[in-house]
N, C-alpha and C positions, 0 to 999 in steps of 0.2 A: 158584747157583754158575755163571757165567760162564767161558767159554773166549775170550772177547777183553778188548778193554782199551782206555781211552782215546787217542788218537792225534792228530795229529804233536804233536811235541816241538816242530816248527819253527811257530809262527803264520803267518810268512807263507804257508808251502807252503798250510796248513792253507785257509788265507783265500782264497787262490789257487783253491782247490780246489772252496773253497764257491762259490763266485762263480758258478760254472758251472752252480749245481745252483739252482730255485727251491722256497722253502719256504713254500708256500700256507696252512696251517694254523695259523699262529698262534704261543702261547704256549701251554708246556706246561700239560695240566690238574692243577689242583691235588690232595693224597693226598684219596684218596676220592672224587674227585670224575671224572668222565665228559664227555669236548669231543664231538658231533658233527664228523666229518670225509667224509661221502659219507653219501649218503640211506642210512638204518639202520644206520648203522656209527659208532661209539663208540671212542674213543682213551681210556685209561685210562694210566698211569704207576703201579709199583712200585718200591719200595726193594731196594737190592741189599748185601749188607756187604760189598763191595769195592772195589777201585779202583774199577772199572765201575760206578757205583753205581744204574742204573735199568735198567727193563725196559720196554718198551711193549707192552700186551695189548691184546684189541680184543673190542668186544662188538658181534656183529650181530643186530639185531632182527629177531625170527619175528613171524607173526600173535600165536601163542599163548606166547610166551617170547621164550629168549636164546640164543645159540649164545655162547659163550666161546672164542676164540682163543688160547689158552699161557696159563699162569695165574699163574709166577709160585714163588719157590722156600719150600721150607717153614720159615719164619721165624715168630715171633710177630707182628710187624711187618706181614707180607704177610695174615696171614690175618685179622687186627681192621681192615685198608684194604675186605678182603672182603666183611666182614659188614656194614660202613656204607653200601657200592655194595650191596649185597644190600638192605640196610634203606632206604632212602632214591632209590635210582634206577632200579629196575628196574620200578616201577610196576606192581607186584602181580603182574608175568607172571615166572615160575619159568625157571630154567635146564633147559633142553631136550636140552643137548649139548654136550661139551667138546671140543675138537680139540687137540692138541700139536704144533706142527709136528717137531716132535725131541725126541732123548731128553736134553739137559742140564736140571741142576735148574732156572734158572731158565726155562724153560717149559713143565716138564712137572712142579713139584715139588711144588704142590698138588692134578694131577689128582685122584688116589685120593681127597682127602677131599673133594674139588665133585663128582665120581661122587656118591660115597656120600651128600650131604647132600641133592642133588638128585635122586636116584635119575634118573642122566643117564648114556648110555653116555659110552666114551670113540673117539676117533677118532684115530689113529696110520697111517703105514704101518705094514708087519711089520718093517723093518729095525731103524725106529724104537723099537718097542714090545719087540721083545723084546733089542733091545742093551740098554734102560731096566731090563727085569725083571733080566737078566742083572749086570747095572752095581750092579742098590737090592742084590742078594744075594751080591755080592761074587765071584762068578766068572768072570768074565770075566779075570783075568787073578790070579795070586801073586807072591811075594817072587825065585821063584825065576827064576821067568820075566822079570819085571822085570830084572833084574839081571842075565840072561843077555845080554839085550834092550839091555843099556846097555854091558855089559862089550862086546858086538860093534862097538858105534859107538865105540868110545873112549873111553867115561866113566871116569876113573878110580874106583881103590876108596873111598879116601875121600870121592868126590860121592855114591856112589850114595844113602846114607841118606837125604838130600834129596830124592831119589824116591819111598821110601816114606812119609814124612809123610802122602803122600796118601791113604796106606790106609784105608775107611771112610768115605770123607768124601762121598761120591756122596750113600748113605743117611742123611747129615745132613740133606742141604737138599730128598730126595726123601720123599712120605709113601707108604705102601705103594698098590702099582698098583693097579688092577679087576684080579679075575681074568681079563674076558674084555675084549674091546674089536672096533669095528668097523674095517674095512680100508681106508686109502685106499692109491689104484694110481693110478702117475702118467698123464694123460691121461683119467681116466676122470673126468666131473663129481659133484659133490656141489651138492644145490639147497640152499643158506642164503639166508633171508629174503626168499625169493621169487624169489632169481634163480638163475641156474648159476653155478656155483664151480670151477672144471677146478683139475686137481691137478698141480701142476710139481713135480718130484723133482731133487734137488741131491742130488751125494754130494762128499765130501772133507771138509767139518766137519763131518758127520754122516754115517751110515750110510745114510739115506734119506730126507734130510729133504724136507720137501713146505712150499709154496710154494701160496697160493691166488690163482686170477686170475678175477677176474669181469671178462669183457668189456661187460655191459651195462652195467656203472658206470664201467668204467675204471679198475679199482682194482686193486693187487698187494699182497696182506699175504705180504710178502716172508718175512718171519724171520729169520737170519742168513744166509739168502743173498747179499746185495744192502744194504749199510747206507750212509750218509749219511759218515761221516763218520771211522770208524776201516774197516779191513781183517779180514774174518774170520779169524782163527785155525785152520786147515788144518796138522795134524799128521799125524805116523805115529806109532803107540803100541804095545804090546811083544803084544797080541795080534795085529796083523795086521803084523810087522817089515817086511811088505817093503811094504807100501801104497803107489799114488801117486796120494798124495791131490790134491796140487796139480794133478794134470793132470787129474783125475776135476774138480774144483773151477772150473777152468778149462774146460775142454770144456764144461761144463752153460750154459754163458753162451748158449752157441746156443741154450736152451730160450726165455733170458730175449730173447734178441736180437727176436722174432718179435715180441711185446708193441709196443703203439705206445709210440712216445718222450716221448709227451705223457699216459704212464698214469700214478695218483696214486700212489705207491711210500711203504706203511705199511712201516717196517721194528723191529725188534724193540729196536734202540737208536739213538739221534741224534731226528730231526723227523723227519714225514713229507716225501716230496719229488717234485717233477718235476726229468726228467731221466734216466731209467733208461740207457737207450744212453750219456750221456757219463758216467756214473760208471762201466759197464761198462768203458769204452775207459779208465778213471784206473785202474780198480785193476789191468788186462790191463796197463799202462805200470808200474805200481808193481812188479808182480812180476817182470816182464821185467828192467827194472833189478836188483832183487837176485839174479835168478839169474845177471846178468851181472858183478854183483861176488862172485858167490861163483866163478864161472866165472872169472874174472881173478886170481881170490888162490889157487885151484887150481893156474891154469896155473905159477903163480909160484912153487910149491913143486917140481916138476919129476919124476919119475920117483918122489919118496917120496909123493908125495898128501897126501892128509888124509883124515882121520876124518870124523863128525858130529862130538864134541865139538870137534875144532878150527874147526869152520867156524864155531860160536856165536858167537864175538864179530865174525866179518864180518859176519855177518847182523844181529845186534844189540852195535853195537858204545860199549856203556853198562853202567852199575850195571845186572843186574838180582836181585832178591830171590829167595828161598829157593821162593817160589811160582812167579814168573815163569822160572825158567831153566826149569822142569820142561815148559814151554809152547813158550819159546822152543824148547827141544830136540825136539820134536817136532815143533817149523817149519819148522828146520832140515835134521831128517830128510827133509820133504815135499821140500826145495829141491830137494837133492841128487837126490832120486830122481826128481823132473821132468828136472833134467839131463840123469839117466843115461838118461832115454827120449829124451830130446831128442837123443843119442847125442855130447853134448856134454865128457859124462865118461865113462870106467868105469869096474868094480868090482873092485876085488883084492883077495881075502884072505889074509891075516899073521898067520901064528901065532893065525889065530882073531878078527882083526880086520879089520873091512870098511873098505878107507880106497878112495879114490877118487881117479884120476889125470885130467887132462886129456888131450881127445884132441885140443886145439887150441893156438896157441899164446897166451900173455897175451897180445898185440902185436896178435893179431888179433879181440879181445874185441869185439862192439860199444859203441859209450859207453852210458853207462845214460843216458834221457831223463828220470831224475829221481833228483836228487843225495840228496834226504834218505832216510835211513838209518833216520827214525823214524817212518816212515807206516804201516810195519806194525808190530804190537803185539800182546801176549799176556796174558795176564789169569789168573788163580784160577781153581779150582774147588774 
């Protein structure tokens, strides 16, 4: 289960975009099958039933095994791709260790049964691991909350059932966790397959997600921090209403900034790539732009503001499906509330609902430096 989604709508932006980035590694490997990408490190591809439809996991070689990198969501499909990479490419050496960089299904939705089959810890932060156990057992958030959660932003009565569809659907695509698992902390190394592994920590699409960097190879097994080619999915969600995620999401770039420019950037969908800093500087242009047209169509309504729900179609302003508004609304929320720090907008409550006024005028909006409206994108879970 994926939180992003294929992106632009526009080719040419799209083509624009790639141009800038180099893709060293080839063509994708085939199901089952394992490409060499950096000394001991293994590029693998998973199926996804979604829009989004792959995943890239990574296997790096130990003397005495395999370290496993996100595994992959719990499908019949994902786990007979397993047994054949099990059976046929690991070369008699056992899985040693799993890592997750975060808690969505597809990277963390087979942990529990490669634990278990490999008698292999698992590796998580804490943010990570226990938002996961929280999420597979369904409490992290209710109907009631939800709903409170949406009736604030301005979802009407009749949207919100479309909210709850979602219910349960986490512990579809997750198999039950380990009970215990080992800690990663950002900053602090982890040694895989001989070398040091320092652990970079992203928050706003996930709670703590971690990011692996080895500087002897040169290498970033990014995750969904950092992708090629669509925009992460950075929400606000009805347990934590007032989050700001975007700017948590946004600020962690300094982590990524330091990395040389010429590091090999495995990331968890699209090719691997070179180029880290200028995709840094496309997707910091991409957001800027829609905050500045959400900023602009704020100012435009005048003393009455707007809600979240009204802002949805500025921000995505297309068909979107019964899965995807529930995304997009949760992006939307992020916008806004980067705004509100940005001190671009505020907050007023009515009658129990949080609308948001401009504290600038439309006239004085900066132009967004990039027109298309479909570079970011939202996806299933």
């Amino acid at each position: 289960m994926s939180f992003i989604a294929p992106m632009p709508d526009s080719t040419d932006l799209s083509q624009r975009l790639l141009a800038q980035l180099r893709f060293p590694c080839g063509d994708v490997p085939e199901p089952g099958d394992i490409k060499n990408v950096a000394p001991g490190i293994w590029w693998l591809r998973m199926p996804l039933p979604f829009q989004l439809n792959h995943i890239n996991l990574w296997l790096v070689e130990e003397k005495d095994g395999w370290t496993i990198v996100d595994t992959g969501i719990n499908t019949e499909a994902t786990r007979e791709l397993w047994d054949k990479i099990f059976a046929e490419k690991l070369g008699g050496k056992p899985v040693t260790r799993v890592i997750a960089t975060h808690l969505h299904p597809d990277h963390v939705g087979l942990a529990g049964l490669l634990c278990e089959r490999w008698d292999a810890p698992l590796y998580m932060t804490l943010g990570e691991y226990m938002s996961a156990v929280a999420a597979r057992n369904d409490i992290v958030e209710n109907e009631d909350v939800r709903a409170a959660h949406l009736a604030r932003n301005g979802v009407p009565a009749e949207k919100v059932p479309l909210f709850h569809r979602h219910k349960g659907g986490y512990a579809k695509g997750v198999a039950p966790l380990p009970p215990a698992y080992r800690r990663l902390i950002h900053a602090h190394p982890v040694p895989i397959g001989g070398h040091r592994w320092d652990i970079i920590v992203g928050r706003g699409h996930a709670p703590e997600h971690a990011s692996l960097w080895c500087p002897e190879l040169n290498v970033l097994i990014a995750g969904d921090q950092v992708l090629p080619k669509i925009s992460t999915n950075v929400g606000v969600w009805p347990n934590e209403p007032l989050a700001d995620a975007l700017t948590w999401f946004l600020d962690g770039f300094s982590r990524f900034r330091r990395l040389p420019a010429d590091a090999l950037i495995l990331p968890s969908h699209g090719f691997p790539f070179i180029g880290l800093h200028t995709r840094l500087d496309q997707l910091v242009a991409h957001h800027d732009a829609r905050l500045n047209d959400m900023a602009t169509a704020i100012a435009r309504r005048g003393a009455e503001g707007a809600t979240g729900w009204d802002m949805v179609p500025v921000l995505f302003p297309r068909h979107l499906d019964n899965n995807q508004i529930v995304f997009a609304f949760g992006e939307t929320l992020a916008h806004l509330h980067c705004l509100e720090t940005r001190a671009r907008v505020k907050r007023t409550v009515v009658e129990g609902v949080h609308r948001f006024v401009a504290l600038v005028d439309a006239d004085s909006q900066p132009p967004a430096d990039d027109s298309d409206t479909d570079v970011m994108d939202t996806g299933p879970t």
